[in-house]
mmCIF file of the N, C-alpha and C atoms, coordinates in Angstrom:
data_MODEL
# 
_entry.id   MODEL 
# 
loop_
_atom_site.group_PDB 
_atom_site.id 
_atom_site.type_symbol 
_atom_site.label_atom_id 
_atom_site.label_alt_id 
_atom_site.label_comp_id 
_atom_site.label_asym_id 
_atom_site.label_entity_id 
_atom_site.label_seq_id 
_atom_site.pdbx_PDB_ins_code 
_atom_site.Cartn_x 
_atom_site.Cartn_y 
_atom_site.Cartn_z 
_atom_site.occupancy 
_atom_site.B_iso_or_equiv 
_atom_site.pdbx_formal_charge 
_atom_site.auth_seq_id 
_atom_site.auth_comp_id 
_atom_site.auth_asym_id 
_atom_site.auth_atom_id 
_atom_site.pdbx_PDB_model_num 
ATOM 1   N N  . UNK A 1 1  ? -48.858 127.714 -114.164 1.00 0.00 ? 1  UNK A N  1 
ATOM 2   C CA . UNK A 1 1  ? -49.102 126.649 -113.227 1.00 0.00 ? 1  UNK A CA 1 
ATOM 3   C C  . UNK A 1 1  ? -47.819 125.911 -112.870 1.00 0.00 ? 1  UNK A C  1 
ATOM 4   N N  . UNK A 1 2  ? -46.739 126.272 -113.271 1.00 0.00 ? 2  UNK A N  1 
ATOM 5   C CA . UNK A 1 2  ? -45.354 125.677 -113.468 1.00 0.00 ? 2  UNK A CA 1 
ATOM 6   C C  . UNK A 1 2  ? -44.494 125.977 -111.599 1.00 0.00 ? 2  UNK A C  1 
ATOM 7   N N  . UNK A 1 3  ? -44.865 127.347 -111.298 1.00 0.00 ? 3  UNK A N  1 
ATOM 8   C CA . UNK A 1 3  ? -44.382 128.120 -110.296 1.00 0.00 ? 3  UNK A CA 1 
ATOM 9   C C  . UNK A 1 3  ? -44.833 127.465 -109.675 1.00 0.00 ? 3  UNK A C  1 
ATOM 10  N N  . UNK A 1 4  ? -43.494 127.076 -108.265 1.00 0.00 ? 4  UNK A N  1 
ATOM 11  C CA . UNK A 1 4  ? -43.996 126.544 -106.772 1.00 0.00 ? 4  UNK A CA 1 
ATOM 12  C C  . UNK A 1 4  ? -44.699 127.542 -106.093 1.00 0.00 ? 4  UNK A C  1 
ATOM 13  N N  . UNK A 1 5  ? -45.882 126.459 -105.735 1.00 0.00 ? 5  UNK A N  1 
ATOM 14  C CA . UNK A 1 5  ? -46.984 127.381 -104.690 1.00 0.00 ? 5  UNK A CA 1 
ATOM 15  C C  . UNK A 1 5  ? -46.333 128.239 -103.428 1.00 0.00 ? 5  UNK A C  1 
ATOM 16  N N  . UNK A 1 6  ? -45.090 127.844 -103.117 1.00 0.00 ? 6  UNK A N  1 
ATOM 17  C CA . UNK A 1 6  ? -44.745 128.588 -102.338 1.00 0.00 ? 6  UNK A CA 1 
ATOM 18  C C  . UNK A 1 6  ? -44.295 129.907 -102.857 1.00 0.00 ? 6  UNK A C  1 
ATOM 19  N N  . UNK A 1 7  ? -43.546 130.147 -103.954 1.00 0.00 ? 7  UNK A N  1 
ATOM 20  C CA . UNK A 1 7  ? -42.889 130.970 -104.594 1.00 0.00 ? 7  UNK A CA 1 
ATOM 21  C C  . UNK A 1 7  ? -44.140 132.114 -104.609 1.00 0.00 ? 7  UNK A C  1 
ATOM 22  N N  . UNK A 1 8  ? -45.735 131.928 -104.945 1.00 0.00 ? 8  UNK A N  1 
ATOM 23  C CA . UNK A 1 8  ? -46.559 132.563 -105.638 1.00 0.00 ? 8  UNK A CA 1 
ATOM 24  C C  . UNK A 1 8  ? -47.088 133.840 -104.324 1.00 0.00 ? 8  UNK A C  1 
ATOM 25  N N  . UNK A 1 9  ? -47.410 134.911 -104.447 1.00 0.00 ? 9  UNK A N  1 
ATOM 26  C CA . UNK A 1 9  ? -48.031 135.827 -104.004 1.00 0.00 ? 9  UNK A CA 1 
ATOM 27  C C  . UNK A 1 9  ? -49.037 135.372 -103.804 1.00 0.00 ? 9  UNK A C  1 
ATOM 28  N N  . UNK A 1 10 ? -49.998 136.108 -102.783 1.00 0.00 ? 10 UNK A N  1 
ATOM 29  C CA . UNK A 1 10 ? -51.215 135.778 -102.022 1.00 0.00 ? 10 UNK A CA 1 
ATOM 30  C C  . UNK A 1 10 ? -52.181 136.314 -103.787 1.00 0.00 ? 10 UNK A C  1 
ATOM 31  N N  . UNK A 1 11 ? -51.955 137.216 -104.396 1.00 0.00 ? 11 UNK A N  1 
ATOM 32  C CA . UNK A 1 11 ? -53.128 137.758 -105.857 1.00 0.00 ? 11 UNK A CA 1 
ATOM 33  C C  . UNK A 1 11 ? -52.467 136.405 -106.388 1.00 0.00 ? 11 UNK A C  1 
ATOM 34  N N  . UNK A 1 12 ? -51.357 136.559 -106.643 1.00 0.00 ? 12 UNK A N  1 
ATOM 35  C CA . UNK A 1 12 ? -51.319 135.400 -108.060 1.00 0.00 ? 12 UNK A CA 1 
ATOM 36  C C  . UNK A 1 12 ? -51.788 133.861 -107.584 1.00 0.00 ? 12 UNK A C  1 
ATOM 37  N N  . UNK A 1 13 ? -51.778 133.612 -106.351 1.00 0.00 ? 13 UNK A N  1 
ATOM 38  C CA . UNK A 1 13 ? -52.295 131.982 -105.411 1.00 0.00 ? 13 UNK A CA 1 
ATOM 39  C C  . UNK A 1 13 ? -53.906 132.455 -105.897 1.00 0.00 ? 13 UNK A C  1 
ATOM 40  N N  . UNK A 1 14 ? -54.674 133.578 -105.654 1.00 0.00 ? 14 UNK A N  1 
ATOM 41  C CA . UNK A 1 14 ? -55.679 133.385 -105.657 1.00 0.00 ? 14 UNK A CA 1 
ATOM 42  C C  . UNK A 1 14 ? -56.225 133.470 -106.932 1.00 0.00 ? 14 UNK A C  1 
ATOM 43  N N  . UNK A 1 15 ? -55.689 134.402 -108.143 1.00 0.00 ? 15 UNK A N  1 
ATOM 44  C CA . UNK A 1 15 ? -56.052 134.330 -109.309 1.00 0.00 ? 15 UNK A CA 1 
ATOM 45  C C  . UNK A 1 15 ? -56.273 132.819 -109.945 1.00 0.00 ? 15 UNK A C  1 
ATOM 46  N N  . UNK A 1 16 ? -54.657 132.283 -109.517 1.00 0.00 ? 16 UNK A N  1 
ATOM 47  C CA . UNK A 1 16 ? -54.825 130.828 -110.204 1.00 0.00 ? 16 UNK A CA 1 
ATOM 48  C C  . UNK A 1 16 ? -56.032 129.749 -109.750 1.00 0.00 ? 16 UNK A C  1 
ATOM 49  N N  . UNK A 1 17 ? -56.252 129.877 -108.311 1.00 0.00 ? 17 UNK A N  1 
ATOM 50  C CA . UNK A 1 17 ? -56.954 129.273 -107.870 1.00 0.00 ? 17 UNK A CA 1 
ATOM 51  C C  . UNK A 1 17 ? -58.551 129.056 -108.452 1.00 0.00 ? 17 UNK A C  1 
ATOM 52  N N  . UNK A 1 18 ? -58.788 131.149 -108.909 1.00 0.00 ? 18 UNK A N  1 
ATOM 53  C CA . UNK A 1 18 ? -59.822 131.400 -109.563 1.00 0.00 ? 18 UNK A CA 1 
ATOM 54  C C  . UNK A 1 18 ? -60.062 130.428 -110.828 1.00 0.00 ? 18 UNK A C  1 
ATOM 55  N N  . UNK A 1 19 ? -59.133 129.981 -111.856 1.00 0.00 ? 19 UNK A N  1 
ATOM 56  C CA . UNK A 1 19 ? -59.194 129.900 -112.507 1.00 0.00 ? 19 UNK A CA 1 
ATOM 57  C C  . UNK A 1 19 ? -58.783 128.426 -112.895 1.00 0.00 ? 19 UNK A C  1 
ATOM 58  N N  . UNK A 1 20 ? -58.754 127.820 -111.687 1.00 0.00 ? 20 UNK A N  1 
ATOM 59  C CA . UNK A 1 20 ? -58.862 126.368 -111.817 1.00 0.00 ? 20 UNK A CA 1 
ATOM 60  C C  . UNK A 1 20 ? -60.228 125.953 -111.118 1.00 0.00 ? 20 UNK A C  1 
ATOM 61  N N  . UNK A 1 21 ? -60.878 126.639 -110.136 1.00 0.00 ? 21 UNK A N  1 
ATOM 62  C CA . UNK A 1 21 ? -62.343 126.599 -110.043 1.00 0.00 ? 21 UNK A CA 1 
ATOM 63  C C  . UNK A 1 21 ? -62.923 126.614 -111.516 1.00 0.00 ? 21 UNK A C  1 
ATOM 64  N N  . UNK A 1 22 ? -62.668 127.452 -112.337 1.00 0.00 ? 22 UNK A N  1 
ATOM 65  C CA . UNK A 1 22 ? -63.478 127.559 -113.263 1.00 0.00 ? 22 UNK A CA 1 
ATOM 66  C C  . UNK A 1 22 ? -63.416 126.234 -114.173 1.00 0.00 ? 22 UNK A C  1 
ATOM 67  N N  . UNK A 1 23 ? -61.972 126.217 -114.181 1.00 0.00 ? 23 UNK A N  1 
ATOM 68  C CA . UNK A 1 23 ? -62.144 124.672 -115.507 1.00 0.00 ? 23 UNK A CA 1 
ATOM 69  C C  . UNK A 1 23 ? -62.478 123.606 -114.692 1.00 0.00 ? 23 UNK A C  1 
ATOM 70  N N  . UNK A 1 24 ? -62.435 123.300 -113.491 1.00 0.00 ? 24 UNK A N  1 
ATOM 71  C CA . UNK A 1 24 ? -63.223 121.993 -112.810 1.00 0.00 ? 24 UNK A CA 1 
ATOM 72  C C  . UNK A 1 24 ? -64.772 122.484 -112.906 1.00 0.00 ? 24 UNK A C  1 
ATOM 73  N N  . UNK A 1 25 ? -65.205 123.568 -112.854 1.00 0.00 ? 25 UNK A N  1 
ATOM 74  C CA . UNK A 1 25 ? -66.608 123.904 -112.930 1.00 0.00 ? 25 UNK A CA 1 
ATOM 75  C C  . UNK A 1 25 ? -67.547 123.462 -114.744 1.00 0.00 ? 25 UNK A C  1 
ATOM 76  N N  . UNK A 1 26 ? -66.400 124.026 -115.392 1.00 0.00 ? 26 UNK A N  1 
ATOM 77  C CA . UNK A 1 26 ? -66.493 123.514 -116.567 1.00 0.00 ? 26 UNK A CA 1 
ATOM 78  C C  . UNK A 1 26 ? -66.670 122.582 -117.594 1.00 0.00 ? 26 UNK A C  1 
ATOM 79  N N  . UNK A 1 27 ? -66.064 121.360 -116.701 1.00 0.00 ? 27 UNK A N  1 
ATOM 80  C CA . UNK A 1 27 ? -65.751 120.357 -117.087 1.00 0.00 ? 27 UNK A CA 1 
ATOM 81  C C  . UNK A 1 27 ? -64.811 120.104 -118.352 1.00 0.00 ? 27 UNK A C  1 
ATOM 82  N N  . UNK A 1 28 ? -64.293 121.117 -118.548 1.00 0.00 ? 28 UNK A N  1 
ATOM 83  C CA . UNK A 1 28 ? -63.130 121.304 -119.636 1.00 0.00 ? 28 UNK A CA 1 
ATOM 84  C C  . UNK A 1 28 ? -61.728 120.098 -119.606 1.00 0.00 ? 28 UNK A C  1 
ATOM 85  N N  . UNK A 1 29 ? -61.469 119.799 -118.079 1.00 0.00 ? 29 UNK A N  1 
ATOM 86  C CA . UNK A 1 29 ? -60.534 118.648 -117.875 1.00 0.00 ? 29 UNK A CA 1 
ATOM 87  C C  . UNK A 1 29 ? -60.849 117.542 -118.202 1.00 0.00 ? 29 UNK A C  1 
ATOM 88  N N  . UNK A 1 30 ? -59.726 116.399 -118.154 1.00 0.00 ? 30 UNK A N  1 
ATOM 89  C CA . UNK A 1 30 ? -60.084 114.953 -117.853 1.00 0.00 ? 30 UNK A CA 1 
ATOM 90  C C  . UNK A 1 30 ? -60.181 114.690 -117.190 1.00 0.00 ? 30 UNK A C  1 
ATOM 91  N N  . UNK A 1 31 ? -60.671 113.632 -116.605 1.00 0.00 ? 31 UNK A N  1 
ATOM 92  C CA . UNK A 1 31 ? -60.406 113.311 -114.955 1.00 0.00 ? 31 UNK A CA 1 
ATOM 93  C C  . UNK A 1 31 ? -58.929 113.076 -114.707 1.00 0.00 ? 31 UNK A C  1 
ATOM 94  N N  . UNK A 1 32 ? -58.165 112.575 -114.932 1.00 0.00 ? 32 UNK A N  1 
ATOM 95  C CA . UNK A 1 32 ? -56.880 112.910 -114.606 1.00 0.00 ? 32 UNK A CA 1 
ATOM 96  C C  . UNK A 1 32 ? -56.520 114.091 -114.217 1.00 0.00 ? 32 UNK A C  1 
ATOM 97  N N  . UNK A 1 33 ? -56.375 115.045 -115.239 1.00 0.00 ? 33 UNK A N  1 
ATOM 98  C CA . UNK A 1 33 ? -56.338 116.619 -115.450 1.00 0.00 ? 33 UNK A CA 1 
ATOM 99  C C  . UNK A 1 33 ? -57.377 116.979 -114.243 1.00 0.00 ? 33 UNK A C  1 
ATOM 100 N N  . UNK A 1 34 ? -58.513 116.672 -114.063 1.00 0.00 ? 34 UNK A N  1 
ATOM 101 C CA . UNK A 1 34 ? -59.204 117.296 -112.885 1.00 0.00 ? 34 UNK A CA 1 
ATOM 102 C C  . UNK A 1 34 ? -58.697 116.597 -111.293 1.00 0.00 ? 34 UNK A C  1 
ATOM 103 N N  . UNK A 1 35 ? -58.010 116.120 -111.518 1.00 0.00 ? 35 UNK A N  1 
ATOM 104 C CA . UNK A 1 35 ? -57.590 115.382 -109.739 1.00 0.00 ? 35 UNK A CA 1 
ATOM 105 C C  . UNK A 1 35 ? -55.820 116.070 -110.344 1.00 0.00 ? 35 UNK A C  1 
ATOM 106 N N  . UNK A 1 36 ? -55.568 116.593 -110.890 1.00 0.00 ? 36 UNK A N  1 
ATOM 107 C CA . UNK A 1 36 ? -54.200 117.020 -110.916 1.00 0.00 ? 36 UNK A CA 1 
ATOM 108 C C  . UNK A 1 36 ? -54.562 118.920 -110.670 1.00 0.00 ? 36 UNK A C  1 
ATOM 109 N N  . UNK A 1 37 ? -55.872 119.190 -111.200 1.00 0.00 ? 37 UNK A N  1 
ATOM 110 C CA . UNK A 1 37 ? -56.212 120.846 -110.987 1.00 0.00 ? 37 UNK A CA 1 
ATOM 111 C C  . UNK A 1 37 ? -56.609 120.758 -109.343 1.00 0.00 ? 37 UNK A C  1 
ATOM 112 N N  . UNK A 1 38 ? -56.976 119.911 -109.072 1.00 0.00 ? 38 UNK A N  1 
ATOM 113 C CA . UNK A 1 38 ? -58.152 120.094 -107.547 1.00 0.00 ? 38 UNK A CA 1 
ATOM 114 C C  . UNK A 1 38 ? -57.001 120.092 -106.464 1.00 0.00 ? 38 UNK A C  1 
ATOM 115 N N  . UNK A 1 39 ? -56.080 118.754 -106.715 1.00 0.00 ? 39 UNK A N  1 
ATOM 116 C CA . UNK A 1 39 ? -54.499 119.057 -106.000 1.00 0.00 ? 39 UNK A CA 1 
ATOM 117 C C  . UNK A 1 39 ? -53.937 120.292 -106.130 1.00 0.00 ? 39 UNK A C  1 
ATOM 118 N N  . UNK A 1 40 ? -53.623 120.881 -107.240 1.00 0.00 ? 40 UNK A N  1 
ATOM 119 C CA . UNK A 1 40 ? -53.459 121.931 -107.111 1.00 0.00 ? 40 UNK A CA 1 
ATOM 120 C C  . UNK A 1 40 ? -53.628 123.561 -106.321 1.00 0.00 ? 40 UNK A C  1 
ATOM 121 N N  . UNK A 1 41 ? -55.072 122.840 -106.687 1.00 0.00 ? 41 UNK A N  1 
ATOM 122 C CA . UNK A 1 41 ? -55.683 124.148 -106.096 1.00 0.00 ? 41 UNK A CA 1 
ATOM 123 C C  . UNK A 1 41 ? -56.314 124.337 -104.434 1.00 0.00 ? 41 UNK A C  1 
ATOM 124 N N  . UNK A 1 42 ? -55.737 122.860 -103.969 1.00 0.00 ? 42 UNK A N  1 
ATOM 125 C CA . UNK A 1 42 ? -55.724 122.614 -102.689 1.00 0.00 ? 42 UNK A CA 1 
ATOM 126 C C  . UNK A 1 42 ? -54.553 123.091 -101.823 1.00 0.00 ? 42 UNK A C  1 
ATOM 127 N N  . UNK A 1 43 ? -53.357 122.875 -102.787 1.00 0.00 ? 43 UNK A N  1 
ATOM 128 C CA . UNK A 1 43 ? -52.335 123.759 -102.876 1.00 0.00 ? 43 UNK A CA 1 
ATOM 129 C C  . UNK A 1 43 ? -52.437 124.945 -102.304 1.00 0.00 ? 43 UNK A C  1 
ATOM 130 N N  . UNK A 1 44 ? -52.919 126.103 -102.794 1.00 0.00 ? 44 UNK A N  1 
ATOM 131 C CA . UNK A 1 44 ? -53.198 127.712 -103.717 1.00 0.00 ? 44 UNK A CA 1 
ATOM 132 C C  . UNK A 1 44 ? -54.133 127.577 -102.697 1.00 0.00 ? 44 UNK A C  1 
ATOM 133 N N  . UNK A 1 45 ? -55.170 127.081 -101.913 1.00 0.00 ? 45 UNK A N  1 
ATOM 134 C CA . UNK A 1 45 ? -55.905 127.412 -100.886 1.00 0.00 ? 45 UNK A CA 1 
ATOM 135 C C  . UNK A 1 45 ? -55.696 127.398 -99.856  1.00 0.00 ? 45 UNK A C  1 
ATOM 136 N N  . UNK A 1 46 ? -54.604 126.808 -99.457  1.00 0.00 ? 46 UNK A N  1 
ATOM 137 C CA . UNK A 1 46 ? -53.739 126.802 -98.167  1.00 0.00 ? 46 UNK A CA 1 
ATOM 138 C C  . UNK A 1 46 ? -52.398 127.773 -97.803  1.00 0.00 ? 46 UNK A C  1 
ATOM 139 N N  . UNK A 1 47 ? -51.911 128.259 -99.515  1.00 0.00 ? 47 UNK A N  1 
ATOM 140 C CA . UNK A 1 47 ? -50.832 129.371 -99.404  1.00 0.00 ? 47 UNK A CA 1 
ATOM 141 C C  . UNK A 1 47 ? -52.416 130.273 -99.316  1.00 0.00 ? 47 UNK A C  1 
ATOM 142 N N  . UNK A 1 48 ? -53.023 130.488 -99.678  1.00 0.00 ? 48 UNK A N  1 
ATOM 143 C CA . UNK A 1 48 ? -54.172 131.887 -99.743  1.00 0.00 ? 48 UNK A CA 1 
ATOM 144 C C  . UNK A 1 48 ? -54.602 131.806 -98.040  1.00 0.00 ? 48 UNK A C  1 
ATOM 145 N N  . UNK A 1 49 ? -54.494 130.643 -97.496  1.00 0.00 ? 49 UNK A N  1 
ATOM 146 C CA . UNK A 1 49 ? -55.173 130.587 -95.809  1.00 0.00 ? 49 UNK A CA 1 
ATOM 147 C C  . UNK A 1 49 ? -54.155 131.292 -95.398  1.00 0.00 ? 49 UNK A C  1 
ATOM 148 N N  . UNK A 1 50 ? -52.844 130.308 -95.485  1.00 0.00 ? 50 UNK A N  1 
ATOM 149 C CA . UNK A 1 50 ? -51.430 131.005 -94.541  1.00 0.00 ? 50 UNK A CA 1 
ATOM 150 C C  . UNK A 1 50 ? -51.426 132.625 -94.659  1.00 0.00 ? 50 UNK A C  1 
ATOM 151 N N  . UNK A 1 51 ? -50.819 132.730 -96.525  1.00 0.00 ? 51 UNK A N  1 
ATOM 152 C CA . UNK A 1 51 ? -50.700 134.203 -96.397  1.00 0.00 ? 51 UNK A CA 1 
ATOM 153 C C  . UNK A 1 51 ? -51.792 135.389 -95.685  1.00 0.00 ? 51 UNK A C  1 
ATOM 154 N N  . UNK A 1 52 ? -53.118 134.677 -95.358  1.00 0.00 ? 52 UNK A N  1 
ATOM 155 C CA . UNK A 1 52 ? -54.368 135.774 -95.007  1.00 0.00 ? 52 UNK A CA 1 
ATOM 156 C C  . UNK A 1 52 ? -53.804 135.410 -93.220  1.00 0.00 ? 52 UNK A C  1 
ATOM 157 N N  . UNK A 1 53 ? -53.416 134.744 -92.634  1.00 0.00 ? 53 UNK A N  1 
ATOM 158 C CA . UNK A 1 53 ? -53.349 134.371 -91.082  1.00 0.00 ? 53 UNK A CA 1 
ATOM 159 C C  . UNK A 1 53 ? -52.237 135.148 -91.151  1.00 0.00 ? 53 UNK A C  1 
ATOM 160 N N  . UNK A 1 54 ? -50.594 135.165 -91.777  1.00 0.00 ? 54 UNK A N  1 
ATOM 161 C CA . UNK A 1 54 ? -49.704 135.662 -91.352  1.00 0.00 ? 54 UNK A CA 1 
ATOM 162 C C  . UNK A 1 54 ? -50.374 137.515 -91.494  1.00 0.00 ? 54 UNK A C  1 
ATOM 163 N N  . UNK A 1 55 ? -51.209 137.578 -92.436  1.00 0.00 ? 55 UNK A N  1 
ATOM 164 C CA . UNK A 1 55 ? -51.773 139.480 -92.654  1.00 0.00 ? 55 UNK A CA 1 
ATOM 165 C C  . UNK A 1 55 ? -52.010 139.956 -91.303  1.00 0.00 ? 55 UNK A C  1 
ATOM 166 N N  . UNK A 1 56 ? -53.016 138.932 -91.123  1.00 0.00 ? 56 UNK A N  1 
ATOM 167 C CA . UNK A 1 56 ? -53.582 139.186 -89.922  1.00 0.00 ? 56 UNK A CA 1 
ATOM 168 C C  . UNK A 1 56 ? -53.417 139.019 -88.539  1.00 0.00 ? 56 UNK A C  1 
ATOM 169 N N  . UNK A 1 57 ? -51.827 138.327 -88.723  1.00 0.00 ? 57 UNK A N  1 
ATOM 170 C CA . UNK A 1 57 ? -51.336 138.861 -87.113  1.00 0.00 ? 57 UNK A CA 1 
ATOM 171 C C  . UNK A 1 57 ? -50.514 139.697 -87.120  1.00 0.00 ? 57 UNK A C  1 
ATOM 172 N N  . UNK A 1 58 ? -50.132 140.758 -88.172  1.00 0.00 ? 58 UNK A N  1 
ATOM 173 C CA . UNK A 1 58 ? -49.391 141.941 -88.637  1.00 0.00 ? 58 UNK A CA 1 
ATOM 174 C C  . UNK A 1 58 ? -50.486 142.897 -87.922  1.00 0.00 ? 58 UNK A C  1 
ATOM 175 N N  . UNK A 1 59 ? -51.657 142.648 -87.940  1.00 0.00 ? 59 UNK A N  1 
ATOM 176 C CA . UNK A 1 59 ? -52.702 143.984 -88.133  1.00 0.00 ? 59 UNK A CA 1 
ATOM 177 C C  . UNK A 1 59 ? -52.346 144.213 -86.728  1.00 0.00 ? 59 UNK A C  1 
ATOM 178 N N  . UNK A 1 60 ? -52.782 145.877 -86.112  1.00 0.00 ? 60 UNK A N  1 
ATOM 179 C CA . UNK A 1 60 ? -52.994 146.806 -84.943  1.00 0.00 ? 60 UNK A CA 1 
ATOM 180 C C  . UNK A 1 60 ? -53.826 147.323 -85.112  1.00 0.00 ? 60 UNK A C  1 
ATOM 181 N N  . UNK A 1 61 ? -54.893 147.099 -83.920  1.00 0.00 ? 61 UNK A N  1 
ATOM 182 C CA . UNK A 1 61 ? -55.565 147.956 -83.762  1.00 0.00 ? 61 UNK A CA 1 
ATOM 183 C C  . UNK A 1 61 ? -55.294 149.096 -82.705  1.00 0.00 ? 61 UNK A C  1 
ATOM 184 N N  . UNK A 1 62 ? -56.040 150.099 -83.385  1.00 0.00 ? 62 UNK A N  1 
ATOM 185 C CA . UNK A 1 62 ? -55.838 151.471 -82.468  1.00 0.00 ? 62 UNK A CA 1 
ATOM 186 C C  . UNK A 1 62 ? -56.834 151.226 -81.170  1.00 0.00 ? 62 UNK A C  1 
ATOM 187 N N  . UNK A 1 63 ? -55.537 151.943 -80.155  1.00 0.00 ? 63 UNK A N  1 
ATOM 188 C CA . UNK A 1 63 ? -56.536 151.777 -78.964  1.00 0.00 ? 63 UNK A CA 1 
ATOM 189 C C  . UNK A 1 63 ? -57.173 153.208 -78.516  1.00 0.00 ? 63 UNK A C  1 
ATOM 190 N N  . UNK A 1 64 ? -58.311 153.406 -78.072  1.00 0.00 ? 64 UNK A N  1 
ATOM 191 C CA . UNK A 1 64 ? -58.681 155.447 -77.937  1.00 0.00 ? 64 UNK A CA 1 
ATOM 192 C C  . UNK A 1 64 ? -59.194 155.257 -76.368  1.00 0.00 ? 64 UNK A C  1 
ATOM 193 N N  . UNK A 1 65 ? -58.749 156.846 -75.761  1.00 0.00 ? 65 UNK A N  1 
ATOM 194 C CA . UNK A 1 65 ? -58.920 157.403 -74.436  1.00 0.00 ? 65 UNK A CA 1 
ATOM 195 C C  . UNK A 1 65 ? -60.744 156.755 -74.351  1.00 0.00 ? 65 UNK A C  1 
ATOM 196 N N  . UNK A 1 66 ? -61.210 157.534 -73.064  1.00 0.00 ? 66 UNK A N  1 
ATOM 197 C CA . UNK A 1 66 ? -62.714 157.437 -72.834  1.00 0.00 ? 66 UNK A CA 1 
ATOM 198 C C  . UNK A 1 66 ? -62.869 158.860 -73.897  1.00 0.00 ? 66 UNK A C  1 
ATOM 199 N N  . UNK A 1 67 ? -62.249 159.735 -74.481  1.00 0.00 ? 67 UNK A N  1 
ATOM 200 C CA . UNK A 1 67 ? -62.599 160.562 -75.076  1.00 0.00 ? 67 UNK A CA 1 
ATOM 201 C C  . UNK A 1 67 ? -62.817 159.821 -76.612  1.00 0.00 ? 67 UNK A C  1 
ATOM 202 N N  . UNK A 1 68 ? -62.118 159.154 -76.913  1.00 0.00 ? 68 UNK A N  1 
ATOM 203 C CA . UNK A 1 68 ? -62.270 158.689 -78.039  1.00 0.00 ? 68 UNK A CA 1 
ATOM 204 C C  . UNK A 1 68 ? -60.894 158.900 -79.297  1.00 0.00 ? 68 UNK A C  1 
ATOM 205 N N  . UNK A 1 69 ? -59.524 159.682 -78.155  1.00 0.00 ? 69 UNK A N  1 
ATOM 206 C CA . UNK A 1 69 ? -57.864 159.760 -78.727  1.00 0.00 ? 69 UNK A CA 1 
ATOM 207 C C  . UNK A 1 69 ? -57.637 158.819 -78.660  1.00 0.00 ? 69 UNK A C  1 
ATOM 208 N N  . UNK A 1 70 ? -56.606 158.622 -80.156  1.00 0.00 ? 70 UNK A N  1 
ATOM 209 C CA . UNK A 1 70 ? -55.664 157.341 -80.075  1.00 0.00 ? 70 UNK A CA 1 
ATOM 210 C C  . UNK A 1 70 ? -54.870 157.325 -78.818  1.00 0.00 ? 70 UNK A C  1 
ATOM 211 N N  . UNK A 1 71 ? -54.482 156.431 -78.494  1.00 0.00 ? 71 UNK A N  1 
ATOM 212 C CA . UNK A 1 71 ? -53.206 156.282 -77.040  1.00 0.00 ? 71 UNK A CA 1 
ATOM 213 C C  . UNK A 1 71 ? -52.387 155.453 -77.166  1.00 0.00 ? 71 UNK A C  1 
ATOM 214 N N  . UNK A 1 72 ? -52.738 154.627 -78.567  1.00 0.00 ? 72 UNK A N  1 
ATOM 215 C CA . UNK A 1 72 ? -51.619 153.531 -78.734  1.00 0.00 ? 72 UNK A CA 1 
ATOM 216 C C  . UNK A 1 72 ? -51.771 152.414 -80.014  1.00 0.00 ? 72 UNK A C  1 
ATOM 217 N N  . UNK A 1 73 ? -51.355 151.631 -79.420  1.00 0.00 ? 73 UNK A N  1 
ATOM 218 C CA . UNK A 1 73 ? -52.109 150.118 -80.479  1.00 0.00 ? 73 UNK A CA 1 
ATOM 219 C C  . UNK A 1 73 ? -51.743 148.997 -79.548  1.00 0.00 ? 73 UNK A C  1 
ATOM 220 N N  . UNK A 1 74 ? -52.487 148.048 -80.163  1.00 0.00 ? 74 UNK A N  1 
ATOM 221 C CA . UNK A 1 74 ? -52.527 146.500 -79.546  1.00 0.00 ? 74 UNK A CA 1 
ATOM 222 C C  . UNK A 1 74 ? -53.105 145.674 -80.058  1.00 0.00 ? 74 UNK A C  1 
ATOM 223 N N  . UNK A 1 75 ? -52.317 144.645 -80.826  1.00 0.00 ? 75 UNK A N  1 
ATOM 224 C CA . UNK A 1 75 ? -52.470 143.417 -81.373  1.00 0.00 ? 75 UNK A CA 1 
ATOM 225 C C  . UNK A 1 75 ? -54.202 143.007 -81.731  1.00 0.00 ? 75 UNK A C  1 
ATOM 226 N N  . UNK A 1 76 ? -54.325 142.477 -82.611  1.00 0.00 ? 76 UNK A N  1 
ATOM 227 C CA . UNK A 1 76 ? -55.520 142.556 -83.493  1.00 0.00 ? 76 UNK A CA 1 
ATOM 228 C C  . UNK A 1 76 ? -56.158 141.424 -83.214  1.00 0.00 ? 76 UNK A C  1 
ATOM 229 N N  . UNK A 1 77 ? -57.275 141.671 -82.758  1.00 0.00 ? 77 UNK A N  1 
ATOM 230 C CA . UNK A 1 77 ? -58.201 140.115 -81.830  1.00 0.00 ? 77 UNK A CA 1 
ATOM 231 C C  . UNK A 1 77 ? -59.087 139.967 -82.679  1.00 0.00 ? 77 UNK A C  1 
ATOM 232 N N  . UNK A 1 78 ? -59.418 138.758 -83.788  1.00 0.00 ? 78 UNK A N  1 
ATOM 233 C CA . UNK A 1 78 ? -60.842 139.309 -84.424  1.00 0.00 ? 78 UNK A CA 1 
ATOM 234 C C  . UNK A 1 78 ? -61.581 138.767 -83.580  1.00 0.00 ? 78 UNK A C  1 
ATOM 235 N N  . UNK A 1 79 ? -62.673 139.413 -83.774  1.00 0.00 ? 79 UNK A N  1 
ATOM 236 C CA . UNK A 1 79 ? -64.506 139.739 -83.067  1.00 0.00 ? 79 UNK A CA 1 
ATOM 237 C C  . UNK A 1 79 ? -64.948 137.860 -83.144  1.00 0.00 ? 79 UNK A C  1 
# 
C-alpha cells in the first residue's frame, strides 16, 4: 500500500483495490484506518477507470467488405 497509485499497474490497482473492499467490508479497520482505506481505494478506482479508457482508445476494430473480408480497421466506438 506504500506504492504511488500512479506507479501501480492496472492488475496490481485492481488487486489492491480488491482487497481493501474486503477489509472495509469486514470491518477489520478503525474508522480512521477505514477513511484512510476508502481514500485509498478511491485512488486505485480512478487509476483502474483511466488505465481501462486509455485500453480502450488503443482498441481497432476490423472493418469487412459486403462479403464479410477484412479491408482495414477503424477506431473503436463502443455500442
Amino acid at each position: 500500500m506504500d506504492t504511488p497509485v500512479e506507479d501501480l499497474s492496472f492488475e496490481d490497482a485492481l488487486k489492491e483495490l480488491e482487497s481493501i473492499v474486503h477489509r472495509l467490508e469486514t470491518g477489520e479497520a478503525t474508522l480512521d484506518g477505514s477513511i484512510q482505506l476508502y481514500e485509498r481505494g478511491d485512488k486505485l478506482r480512478q487509476r483502474c477507470a483511466e488505465r481501462l479508457d486509455q485500453a480502450q482508445a488503443k482498441i481497432e476494430a476490423i472493418r469487412l467488405d459486403a462479403e464479410g473480408r477484412p479491408t482495414g480497421t477503424r477506431p473503436f466506438a463502443p455500442a
